[in-house]
C-alpha positions in Angstrom: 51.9 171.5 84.9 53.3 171.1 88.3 54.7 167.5 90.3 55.3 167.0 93.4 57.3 164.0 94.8 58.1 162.6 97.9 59.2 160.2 99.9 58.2 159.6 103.6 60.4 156.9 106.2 57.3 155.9 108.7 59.1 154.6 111.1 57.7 151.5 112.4 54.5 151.4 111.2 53.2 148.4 112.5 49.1 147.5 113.3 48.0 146.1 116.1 48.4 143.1 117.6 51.5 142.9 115.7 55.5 144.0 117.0 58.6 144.8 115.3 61.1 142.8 115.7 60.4 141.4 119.2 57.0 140.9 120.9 57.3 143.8 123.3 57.7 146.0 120.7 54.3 147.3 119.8 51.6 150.1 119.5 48.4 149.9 121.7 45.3 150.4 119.3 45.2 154.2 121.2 49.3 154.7 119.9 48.4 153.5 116.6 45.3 155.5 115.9 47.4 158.5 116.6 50.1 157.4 114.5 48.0 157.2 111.7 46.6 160.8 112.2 49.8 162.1 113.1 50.8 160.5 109.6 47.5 161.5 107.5 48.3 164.9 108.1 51.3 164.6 106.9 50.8 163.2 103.8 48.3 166.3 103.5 50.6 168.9 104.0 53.1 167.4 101.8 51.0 168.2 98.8 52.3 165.6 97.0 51.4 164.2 93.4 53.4 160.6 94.3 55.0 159.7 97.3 57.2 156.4 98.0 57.0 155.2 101.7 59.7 153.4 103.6 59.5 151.0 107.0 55.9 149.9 106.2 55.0 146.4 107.6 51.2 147.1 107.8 50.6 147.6 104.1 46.8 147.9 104.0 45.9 150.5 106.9 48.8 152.9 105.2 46.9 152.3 101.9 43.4 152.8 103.8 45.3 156.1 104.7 46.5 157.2 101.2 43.1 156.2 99.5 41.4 158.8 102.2 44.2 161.7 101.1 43.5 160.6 97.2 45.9 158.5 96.4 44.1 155.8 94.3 46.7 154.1 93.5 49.1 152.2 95.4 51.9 149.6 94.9 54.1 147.3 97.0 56.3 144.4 95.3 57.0 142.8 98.5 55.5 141.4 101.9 57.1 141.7 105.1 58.2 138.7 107.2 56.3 137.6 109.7 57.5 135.0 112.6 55.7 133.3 115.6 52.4 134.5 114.2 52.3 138.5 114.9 56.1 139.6 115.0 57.4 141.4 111.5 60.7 140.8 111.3 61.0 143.2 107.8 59.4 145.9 106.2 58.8 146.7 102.4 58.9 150.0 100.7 54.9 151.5 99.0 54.4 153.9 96.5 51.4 155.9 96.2 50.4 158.2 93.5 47.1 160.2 92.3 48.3 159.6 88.9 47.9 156.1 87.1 50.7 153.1 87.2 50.8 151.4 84.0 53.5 149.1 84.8 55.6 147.5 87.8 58.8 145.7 86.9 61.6 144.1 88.5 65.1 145.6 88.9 67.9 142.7 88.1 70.3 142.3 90.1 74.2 143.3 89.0 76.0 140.1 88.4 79.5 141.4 88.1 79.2 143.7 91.1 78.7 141.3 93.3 81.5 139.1 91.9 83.7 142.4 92.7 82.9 142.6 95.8 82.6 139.1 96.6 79.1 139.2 97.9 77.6 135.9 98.7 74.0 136.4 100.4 71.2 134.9 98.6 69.3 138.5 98.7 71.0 141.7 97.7 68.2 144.4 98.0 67.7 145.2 102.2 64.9 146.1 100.9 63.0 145.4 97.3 62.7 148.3 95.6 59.7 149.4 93.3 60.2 150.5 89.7 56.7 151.8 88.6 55.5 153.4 85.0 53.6 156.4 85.7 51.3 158.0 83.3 50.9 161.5 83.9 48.0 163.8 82.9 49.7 165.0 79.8 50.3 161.6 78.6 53.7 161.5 79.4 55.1 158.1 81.4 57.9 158.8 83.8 59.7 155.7 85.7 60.0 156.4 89.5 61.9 154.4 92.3 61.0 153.7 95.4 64.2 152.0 97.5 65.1 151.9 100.7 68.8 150.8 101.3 70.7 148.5 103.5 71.6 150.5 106.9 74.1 149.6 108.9 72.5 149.2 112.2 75.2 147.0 113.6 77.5 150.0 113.6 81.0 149.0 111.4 83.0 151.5 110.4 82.3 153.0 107.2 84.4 156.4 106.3 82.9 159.7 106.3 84.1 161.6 103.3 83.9 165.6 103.0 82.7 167.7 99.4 86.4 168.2 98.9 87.5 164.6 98.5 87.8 163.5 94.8 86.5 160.2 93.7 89.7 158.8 93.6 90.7 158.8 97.3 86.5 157.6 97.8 87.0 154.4 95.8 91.0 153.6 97.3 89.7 153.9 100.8 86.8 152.4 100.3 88.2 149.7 98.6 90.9 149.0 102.0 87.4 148.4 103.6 85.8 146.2 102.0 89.0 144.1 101.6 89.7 143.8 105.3 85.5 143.1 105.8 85.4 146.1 107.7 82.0 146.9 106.7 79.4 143.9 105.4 77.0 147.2 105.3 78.9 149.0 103.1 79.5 145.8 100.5 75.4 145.2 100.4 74.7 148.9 99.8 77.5 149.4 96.8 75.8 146.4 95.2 71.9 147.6 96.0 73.1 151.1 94.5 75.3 149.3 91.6 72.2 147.7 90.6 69.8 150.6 90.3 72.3 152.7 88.4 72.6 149.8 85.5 68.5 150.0 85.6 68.2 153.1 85.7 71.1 153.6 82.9 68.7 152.0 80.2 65.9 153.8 80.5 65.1 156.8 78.1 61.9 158.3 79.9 62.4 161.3 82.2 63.2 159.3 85.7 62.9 159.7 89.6 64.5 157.8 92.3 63.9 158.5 95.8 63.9 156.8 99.5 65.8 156.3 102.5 69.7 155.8 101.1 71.1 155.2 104.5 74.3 156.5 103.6 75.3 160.8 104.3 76.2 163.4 101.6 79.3 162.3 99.7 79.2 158.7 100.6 81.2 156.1 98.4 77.3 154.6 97.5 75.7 158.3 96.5 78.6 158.3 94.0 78.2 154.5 92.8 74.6 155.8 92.2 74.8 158.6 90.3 78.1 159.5 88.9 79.1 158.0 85.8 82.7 158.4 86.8 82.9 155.6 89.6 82.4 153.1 86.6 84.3 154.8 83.9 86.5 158.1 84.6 87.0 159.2 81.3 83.1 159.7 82.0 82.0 163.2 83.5 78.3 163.1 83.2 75.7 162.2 86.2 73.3 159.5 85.5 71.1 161.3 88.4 71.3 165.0 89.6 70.1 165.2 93.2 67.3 167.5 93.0 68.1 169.9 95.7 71.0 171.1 93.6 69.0 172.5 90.9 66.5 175.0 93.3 67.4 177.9 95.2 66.9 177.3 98.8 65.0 180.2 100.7 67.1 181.7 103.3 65.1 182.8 106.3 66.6 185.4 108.4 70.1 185.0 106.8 73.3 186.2 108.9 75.3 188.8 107.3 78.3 186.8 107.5 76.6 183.5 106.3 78.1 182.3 102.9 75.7 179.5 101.8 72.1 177.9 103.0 72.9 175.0 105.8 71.3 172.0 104.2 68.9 170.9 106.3 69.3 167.2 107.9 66.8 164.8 107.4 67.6 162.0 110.3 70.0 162.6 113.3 71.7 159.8 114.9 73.2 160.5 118.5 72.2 164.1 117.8 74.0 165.0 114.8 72.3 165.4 111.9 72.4 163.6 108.8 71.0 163.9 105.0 70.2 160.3 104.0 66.2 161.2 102.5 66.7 162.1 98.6 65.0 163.0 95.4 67.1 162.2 92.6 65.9 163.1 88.7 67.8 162.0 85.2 69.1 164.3 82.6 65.7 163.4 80.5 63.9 166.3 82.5 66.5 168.9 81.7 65.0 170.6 78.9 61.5 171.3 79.7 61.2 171.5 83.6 62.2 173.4 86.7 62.6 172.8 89.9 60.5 175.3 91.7 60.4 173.9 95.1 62.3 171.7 97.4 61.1 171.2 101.1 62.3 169.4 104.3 59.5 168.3 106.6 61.4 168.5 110.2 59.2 170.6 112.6 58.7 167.5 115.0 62.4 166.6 114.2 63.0 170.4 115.8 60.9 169.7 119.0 62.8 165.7 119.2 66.0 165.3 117.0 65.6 161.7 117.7 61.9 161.4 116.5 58.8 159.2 118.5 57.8 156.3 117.2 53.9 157.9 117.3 55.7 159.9 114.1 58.4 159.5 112.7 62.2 159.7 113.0 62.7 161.2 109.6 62.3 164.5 108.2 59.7 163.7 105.1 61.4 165.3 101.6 58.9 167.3 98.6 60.1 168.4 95.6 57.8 170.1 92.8 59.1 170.1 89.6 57.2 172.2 86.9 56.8 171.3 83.2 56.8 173.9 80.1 54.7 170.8 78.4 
């Protein structure tokens, strides 16, 4: 049996008469319908088994949509705001899936996180995530998360580490940060990420996690998320693999000199590319399953590095795992 997940940042997808954020900001019934198409097809040629969507604020016209493509079913635990009538002033995350959700529960919050880091907002989650029980055809149940983190739109500084730092210089100068408030950003993320690792810890069934993480490729947060080490580093083991690890990437056209596949961004921000769109899966799957494809959806990304709000300025993310049982 073969699965295929995604997860799909819309990017302002917002009905008429309503705006984002401020009035002016809003699709004419023409923009919107070909939003929507440019977005159906989409969702067709991901192929996709379960998909979790990020930056929805109309909730029933993107279900309308997944319904059509043969999703029947389809969570959100959330609404978004809405002030002076029509403007949203937040989105929620949705999952769909052609398979059936047995059960939706709520991810508690990590009390002694945000004592560490002295966080004091009433809300921790930018954005509530889902935590859904799955029943697939061979009677198995999966848990899948849909999350979409805290970004840091007003621009502090956050560090940008490189593969080659250790763990141990991540956590000292992230810790230098957060101390001297350098980042509120950051702080929020760390305990959003905190959070779903203690969740995700407890569970026993074969899991996936997947959304926007707002953070790059060797962040601080990636490692609060998945590696076992930031809480305990006598611990070696990964609480979640990120999922492009375990395929072999196809390398079109390779140069002779080339050493390795480029990984291929999945958002650019003042034209540099950035990975922030993963797939993560637990150890649970390990035994019976491969991963037997792994895809970045970027064509319009190609023509526009910066996107068009009539799609999307993300690249979309599938990956097909394939079960011996």
């Amino acid at each position: 049996m073969r699965l295929r997940f995604g997860t799909f940042n819309l990017f302002q997808f917002v009905a008429p008469p309503f705006s984002w954020y401020i009035k002016k900001d809003q699709f004419t019934n023409e923009e919107f319908q070909e939003k929507k198409e440019w977005v159906s097809q989409q969702i067709k040629r991901m192929k996709c088994d379960i998909i979790g969507f990020q930056e929805v604020f109309s909730i029933d016209e993107l279900q309308s949509l997944c319904k059509d493509a043969g999703f029947n079913y389809f969570v959100t635990v959330d609404k978004p705001t809405v002030e002076k009538e029509t403007i949203f002033t937040s989105t929620v995350v949705a999952l769909a899936s052609k398979y059936p959700i047995k059960d939706i529960q709520e991810i508690p919050v990590h009390k002694p996180t945000l004592k560490e880091h002295n966080y004091k907002a009433k809300t921790v989650f930018a954005r509530k995530p889902i935590k859904a029980l799955i029943e697939l055809p061979n009677q198995q149940n999966i848990w899948l998360y849909v999350c979409h983190l805290k970004s840091n739109r007003l621009n502090e500084f956050e560090y940008t580490f490189k593969e080659k730092d250790s763990l141990a210089f991540k956590k000292k100068q992230t810790k230098t940060a957060l101390k001297d408030r350098y980042s509120n950003a950051l702080r929020q993320r760390l305990c959003e990420v905190t959070s779903l690792y203690y969740d995700i810890k407890k569970q026993t069934l074969p899991t996936v996690l997947m959304g926007d993480m707002n953070d790059k490729q060797y962040s601080i947060c990636l490692e609060a998320l998945t590696n076992s080490a930031y809480y305990d580093e006598k611990r070696k083991e990964s609480l979640l693999i990120d999922a492009y690890t375990l395929h072999t990437p196809i390398e079109y056209n390779p140069h002779p000199e080339a050493k390795e596949v480029k990984r291929t961004p999945t958002s650019y921000y003042q034209g540099y590319g950035n990975i922030i769109d993963y797939i993560f899966i637990t150890k649970e799957w390990l035994p019976t399953f491969k991963i037997t494809n792994y895809e970045i959806l970027d064509e319009h990304l190609q023509k526009h590095k910066d996107g068009s709000l009539l799609q999307s300025d993300h690249a979309q993310v599938v990956c097909e795992i394939s079960l011996n049982a």
